[in-house]
ROSE-4610 file (N, C-alpha, C; in Angstrom, 1 decimal, always signed):
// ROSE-4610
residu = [X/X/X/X/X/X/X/X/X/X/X/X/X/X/X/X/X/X/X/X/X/X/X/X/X/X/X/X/X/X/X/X/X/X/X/X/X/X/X/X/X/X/X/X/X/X/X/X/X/X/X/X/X/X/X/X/X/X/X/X/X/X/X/X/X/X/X/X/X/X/X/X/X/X/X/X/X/X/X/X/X/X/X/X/X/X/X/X/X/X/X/X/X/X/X/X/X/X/X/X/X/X/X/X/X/X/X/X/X/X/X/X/X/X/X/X/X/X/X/X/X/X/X/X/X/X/X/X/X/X/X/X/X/X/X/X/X/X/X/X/X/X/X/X/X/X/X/X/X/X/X/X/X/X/X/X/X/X/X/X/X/X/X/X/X/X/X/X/X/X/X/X/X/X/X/X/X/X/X/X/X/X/X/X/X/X/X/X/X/X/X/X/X/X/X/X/X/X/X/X/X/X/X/X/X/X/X/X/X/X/X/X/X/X/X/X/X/X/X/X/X/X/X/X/X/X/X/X/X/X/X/X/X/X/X/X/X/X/X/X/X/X/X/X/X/X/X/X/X/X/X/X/X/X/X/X/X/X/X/X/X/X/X/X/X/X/X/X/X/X/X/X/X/X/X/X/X/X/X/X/X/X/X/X/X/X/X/X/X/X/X/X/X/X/X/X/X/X/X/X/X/X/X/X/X/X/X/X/X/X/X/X/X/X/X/X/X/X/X/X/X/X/X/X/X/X/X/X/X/X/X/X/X/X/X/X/X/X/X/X/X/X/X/X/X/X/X/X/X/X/X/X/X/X/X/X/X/X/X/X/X/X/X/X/X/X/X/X/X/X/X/X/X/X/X/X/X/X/X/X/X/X/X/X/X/X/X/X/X/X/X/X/X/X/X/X/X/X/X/X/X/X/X/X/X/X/X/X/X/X/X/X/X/X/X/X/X/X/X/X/X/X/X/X/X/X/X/X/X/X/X/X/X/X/X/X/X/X/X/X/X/X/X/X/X/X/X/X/X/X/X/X/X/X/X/X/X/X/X/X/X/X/X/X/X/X/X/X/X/X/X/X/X/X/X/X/X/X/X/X/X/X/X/X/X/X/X/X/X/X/X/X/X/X/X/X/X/X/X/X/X]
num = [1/1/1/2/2/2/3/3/3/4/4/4/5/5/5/6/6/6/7/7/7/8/8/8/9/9/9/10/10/10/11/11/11/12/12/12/13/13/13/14/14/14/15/15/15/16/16/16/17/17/17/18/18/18/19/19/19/20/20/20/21/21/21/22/22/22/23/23/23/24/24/24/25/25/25/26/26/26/27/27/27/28/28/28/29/29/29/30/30/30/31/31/31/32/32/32/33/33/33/34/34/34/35/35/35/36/36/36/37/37/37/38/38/38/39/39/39/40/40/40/41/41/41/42/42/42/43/43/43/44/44/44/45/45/45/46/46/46/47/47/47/48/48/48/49/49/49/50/50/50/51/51/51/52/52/52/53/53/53/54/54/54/55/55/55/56/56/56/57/57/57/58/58/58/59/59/59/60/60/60/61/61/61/62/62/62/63/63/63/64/64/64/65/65/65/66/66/66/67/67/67/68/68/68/69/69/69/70/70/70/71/71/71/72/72/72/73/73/73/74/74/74/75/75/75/76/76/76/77/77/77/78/78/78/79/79/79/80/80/80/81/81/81/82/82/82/83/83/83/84/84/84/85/85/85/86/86/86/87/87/87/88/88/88/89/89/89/90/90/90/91/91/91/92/92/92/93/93/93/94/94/94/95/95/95/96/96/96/97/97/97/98/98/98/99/99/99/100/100/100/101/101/101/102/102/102/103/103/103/104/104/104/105/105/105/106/106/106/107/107/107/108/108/108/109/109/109/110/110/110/111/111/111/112/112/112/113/113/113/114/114/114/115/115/115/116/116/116/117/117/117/118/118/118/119/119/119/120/120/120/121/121/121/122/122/122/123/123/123/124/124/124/125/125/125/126/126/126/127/127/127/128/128/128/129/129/129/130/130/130/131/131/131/132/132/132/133/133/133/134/134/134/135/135/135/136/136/136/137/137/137/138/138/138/139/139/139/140/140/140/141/141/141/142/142/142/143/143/143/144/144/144/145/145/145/146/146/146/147/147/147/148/148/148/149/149/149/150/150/150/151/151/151/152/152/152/153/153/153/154/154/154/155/155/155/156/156/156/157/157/157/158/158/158/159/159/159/160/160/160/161/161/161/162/162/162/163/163/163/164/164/164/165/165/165/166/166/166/167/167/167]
x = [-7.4/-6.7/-7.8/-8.5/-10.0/-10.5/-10.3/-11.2/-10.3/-8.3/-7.8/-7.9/-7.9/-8.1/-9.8/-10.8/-11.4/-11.5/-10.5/-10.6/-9.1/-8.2/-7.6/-8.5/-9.4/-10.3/-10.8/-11.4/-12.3/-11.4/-10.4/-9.5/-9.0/-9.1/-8.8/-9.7/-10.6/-11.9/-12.8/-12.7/-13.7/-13.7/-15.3/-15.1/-15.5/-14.7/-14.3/-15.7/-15.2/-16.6/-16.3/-17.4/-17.2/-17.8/-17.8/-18.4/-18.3/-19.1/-19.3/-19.1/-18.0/-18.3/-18.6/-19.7/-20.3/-19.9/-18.6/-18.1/-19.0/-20.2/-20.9/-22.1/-22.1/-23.1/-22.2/-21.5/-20.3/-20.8/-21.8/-22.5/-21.7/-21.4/-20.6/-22.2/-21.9/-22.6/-21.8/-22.7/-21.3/-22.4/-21.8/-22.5/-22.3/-23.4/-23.4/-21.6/-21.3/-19.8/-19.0/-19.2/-18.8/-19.0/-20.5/-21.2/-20.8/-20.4/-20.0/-18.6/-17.2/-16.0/-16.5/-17.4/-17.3/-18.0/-19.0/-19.6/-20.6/-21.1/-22.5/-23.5/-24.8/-25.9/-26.0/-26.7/-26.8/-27.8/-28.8/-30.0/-29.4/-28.8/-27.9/-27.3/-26.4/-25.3/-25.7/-27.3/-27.7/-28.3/-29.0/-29.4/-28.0/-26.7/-25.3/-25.0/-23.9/-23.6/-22.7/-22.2/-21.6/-19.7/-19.4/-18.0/-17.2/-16.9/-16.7/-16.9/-18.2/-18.6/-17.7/-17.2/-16.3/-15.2/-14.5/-13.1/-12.4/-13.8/-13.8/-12.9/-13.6/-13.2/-11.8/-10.8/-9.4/-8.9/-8.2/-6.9/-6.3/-6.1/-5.5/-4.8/-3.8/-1.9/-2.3/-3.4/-3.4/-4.1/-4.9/-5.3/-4.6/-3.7/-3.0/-2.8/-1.6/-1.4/-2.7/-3.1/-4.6/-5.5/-5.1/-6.7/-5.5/-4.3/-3.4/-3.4/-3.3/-3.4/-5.2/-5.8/-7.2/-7.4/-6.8/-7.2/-5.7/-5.3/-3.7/-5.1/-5.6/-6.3/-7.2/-8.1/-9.2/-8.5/-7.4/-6.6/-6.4/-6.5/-5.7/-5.0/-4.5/-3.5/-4.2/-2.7/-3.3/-3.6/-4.7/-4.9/-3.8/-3.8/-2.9/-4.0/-2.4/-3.3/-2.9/-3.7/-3.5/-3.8/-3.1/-3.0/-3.4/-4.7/-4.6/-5.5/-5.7/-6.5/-7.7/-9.2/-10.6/-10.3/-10.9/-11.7/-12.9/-13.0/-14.4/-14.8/-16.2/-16.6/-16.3/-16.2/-15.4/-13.7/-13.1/-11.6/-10.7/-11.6/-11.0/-10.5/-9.3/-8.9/-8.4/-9.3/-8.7/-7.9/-7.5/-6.4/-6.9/-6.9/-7.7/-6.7/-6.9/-6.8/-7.5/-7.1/-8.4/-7.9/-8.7/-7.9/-9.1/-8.8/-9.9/-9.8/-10.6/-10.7/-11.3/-11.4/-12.0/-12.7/-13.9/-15.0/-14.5/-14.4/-14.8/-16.0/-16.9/-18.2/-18.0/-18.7/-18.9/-17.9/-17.5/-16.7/-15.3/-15.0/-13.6/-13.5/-14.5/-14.6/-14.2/-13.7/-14.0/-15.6/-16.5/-17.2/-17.7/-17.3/-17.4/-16.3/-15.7/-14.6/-15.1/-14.6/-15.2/-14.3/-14.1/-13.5/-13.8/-12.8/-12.9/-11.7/-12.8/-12.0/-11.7/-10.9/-10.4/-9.9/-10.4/-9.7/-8.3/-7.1/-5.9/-5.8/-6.3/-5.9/-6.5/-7.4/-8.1/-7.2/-6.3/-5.3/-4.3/-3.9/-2.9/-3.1/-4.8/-5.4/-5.5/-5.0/-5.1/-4.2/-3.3/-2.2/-1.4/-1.0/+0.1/+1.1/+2.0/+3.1/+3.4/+2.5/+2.4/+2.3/+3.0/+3.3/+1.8/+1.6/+0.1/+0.0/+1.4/+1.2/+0.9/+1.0/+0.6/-0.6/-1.3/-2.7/-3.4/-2.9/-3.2/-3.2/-2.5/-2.2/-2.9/-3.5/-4.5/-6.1/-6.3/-7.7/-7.8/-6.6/-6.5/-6.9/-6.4/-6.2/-8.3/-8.4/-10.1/-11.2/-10.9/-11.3/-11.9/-10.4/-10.5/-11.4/-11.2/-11.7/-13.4/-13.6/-15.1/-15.2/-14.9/-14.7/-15.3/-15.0/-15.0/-14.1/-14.4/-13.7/-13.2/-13.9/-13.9/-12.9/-13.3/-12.4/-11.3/-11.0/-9.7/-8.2/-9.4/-8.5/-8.3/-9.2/-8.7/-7.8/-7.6/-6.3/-5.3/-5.4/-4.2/-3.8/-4.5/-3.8/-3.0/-3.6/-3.5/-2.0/-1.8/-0.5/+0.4/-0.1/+1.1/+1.3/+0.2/+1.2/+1.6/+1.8/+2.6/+4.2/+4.0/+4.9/+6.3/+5.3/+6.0/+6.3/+5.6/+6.3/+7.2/+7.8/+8.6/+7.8/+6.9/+6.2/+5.8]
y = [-25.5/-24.4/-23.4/-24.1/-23.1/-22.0/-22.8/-21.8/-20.7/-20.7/-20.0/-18.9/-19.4/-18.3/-17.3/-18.2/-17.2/-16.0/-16.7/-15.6/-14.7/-14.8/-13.9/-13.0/-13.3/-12.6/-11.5/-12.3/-11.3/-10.0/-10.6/-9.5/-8.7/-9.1/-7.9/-7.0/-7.7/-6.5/-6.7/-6.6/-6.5/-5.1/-4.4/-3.1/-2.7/-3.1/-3.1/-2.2/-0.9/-0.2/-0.4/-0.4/-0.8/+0.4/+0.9/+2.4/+1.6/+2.8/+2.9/+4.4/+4.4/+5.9/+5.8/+6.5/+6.1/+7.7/+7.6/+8.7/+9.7/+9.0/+9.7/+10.4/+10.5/+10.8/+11.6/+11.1/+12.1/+11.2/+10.5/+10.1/+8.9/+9.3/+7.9/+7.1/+5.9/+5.4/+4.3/+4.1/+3.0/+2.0/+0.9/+0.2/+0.7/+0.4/+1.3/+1.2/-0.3/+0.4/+1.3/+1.9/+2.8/+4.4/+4.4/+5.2/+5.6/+4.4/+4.8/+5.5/+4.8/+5.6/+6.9/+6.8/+8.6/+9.1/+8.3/+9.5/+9.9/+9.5/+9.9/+9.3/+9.8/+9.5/+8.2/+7.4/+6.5/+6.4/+6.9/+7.3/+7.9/+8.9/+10.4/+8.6/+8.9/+7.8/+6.7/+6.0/+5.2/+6.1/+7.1/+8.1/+8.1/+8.6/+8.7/+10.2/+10.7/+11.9/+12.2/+13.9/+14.1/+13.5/+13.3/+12.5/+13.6/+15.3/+16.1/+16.1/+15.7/+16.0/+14.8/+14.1/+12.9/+13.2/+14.0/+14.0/+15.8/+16.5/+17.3/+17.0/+15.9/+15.3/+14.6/+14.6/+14.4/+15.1/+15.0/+16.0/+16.2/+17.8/+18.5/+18.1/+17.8/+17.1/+15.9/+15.3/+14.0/+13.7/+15.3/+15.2/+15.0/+16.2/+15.9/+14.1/+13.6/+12.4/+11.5/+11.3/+10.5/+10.9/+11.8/+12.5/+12.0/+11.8/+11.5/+10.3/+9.1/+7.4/+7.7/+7.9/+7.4/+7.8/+9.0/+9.5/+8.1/+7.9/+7.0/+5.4/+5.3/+4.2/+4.3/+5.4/+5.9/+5.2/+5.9/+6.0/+4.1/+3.7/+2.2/+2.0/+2.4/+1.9/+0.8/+0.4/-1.2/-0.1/-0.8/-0.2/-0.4/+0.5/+0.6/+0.8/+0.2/+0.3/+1.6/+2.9/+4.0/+4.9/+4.9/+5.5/+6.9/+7.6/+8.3/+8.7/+10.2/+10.3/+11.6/+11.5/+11.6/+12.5/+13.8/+15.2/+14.0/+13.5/+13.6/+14.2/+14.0/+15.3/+15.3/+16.6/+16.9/+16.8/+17.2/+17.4/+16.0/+15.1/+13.2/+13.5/+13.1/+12.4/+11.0/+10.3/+8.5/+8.5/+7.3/+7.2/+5.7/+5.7/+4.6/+4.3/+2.9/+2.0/+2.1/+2.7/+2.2/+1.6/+0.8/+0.4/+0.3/+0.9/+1.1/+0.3/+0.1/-0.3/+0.4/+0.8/+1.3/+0.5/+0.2/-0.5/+0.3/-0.3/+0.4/+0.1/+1.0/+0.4/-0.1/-0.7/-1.7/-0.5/+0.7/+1.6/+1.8/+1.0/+1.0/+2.3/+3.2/+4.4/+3.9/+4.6/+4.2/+4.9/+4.2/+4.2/+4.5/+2.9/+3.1/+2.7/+3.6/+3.5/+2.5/+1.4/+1.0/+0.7/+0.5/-0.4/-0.1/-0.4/-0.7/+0.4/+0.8/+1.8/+0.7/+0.6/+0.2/+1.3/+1.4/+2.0/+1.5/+2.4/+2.1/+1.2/+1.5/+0.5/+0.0/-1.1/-2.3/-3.3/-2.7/-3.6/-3.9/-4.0/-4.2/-5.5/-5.1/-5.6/-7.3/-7.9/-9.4/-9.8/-9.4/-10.2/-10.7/-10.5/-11.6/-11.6/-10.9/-11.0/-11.9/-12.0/-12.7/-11.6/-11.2/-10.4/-9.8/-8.5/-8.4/-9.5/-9.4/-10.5/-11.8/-12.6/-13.7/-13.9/-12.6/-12.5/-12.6/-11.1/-11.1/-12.6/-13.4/-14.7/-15.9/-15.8/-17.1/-16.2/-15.0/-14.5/-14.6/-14.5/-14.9/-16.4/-17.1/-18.6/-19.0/-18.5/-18.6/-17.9/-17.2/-16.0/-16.9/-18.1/-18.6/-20.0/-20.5/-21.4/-21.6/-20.2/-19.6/-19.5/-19.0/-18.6/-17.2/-16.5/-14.8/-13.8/-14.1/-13.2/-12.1/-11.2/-10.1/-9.4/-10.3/-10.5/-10.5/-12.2/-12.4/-11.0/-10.7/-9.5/-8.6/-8.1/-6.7/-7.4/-8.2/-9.0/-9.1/-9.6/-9.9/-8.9/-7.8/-6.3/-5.3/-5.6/-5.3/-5.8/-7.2/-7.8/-7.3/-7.4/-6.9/-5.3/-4.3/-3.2/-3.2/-3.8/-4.5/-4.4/-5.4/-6.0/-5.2/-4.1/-3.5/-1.5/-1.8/-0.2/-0.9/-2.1/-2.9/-3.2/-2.7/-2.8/-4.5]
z = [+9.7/+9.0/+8.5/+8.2/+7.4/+9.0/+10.0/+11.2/+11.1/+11.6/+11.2/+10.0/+9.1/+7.5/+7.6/+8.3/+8.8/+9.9/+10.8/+12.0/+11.7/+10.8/+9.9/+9.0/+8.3/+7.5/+8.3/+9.4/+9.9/+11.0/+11.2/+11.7/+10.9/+9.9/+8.9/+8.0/+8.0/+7.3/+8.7/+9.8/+10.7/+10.9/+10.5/+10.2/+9.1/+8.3/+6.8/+5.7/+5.6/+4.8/+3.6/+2.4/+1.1/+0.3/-0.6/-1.2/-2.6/-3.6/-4.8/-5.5/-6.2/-6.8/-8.1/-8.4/-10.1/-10.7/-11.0/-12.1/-13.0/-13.4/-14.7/-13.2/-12.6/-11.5/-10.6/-10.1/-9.0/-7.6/-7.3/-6.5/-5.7/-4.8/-3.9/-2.7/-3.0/-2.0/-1.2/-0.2/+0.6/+1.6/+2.6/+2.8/+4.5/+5.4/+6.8/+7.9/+7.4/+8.2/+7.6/+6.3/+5.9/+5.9/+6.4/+7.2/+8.3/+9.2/+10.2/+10.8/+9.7/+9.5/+9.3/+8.3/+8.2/+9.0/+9.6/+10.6/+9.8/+8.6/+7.6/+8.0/+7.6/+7.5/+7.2/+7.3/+6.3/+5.0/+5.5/+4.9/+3.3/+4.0/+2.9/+2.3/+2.7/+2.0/+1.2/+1.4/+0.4/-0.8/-0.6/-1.6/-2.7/-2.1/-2.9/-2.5/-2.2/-1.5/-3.0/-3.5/-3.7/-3.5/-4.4/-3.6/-3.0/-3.3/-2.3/-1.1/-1.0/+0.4/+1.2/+0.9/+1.1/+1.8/+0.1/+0.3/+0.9/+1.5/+2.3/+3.5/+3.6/+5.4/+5.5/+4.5/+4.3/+4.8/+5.7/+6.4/+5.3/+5.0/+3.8/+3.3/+4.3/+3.5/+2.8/+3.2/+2.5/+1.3/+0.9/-0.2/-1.6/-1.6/-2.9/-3.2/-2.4/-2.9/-2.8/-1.9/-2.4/-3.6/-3.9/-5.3/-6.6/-6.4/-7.7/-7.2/-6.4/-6.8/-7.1/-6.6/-7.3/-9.2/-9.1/-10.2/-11.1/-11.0/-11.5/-11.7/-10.6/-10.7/-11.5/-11.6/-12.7/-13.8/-14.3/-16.1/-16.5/-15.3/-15.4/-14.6/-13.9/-12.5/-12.0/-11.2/-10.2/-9.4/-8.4/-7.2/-6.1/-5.3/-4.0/-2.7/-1.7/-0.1/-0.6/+0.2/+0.1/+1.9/+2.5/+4.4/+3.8/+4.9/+4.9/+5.8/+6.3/+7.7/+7.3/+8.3/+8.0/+9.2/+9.1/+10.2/+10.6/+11.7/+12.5/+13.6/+14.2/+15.1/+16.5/+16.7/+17.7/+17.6/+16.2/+15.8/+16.3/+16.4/+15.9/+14.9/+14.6/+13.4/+13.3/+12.2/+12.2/+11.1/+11.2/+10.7/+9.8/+7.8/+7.1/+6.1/+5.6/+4.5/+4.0/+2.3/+1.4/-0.1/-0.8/-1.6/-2.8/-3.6/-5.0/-5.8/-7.0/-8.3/-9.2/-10.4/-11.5/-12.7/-12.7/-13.6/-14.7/-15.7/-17.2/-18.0/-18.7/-19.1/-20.7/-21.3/-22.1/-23.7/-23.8/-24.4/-23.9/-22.9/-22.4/-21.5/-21.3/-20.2/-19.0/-17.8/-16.5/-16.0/-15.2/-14.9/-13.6/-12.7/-11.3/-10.5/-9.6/-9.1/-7.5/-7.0/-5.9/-5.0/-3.6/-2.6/-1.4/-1.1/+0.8/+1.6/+2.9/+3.9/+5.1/+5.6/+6.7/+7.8/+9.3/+10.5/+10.8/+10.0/+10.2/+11.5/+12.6/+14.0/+14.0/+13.1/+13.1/+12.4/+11.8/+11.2/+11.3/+12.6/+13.6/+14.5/+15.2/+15.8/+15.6/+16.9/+16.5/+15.9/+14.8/+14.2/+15.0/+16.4/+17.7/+16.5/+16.3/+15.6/+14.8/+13.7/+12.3/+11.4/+10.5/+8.9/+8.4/+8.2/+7.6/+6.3/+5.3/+4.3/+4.9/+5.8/+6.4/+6.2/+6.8/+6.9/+5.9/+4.9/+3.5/+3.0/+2.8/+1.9/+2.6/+3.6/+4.3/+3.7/+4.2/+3.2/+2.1/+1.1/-0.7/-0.4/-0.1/+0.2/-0.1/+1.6/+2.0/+0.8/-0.2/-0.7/-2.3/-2.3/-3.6/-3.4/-1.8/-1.6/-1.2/-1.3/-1.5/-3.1/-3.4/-5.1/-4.6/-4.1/-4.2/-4.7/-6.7/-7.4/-6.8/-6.3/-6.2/-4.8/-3.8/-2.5/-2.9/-3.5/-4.0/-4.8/-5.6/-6.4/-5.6/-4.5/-3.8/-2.8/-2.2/-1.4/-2.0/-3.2/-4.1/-4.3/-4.8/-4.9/-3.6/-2.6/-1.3/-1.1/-1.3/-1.0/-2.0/-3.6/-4.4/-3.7/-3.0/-2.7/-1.7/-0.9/+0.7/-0.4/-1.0/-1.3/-1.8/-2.9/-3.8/-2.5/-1.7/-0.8/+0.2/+0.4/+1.3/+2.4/+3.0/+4.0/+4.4]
């Protein structure tokens, strides 16, 4: 069962970019598959890029509602899967999952906003007609059975918003 909950995991974040946005800075940094969705530097991108320079590369229509769940998440919101698609070069456009969190610092401020991008069509991939929540719920499973707080909670969240858009 365990080989299974791993080779679910890994079909699901295989890929899987992770960022940091540190609010009092504006400075997003991310880890190199993150780099590579976008098409950044890496070099730039461990430095910390302006987070415009980011959310430049959002196909327009998708800005509005994405800049209101992050900012919803900033105030306190659960985080949500949040679809939405990235300008790359040569007039590509991909198609991503991303799902945030908001740190608050030791004043109850939000702080640093964090999570994970996924390539919408990496998350298709491999499921053989089993439920994304299937998937979701054997990675929570493996997540806890690692003790990886942190995994755990962005899966858990991931599934509460499966759950709660009918999807």
């Amino acid at each position: 069962m365990e080989t299974m909950q791993r080779g679910l995991i890994k079909d699901l974040l295989e890929g899987a970019g992770f960022y940091s946005w540190s609010l009092s800075t504006n400075l997003l940094t991310g880890d190199v598959a993150f780099a590579q969705i976008y098409e950044i530097d890496q070099d730039e991108l461990a430095r910390g890029l302006p987070v415009e320079s980011i959310l430049e590369r959002i196909v327009e229509e998708d800005r509005p509602r994405l800049a209101e769940r992050i900012h919803d998440v900033i105030l306190g919101g659960t985080p949500l899967l949040s679809p939405y698609r990235i300008h790359c070069a040569g007039g590509k456009i991909k198609s991503l999952l991303s799902m945030g969190s908001c740190a608050r610092d030791a004043d109850g401020l939000p702080s640093v906003y964090s999570g994970v991008v996924l390539v919408e069509r990496a998350i298709g991939a491999g499921s053989g007609g089993v439920g994304l929540e299937s998937h979701i719920g054997a990675a929570i499973d493996l997540a806890k059975a690692q003790k990886r707080e942190l995994t755990e909670r962005y899966l858990s969240s991931a599934l509460r918003s499966l759950s709660a858009s009918g999807s």
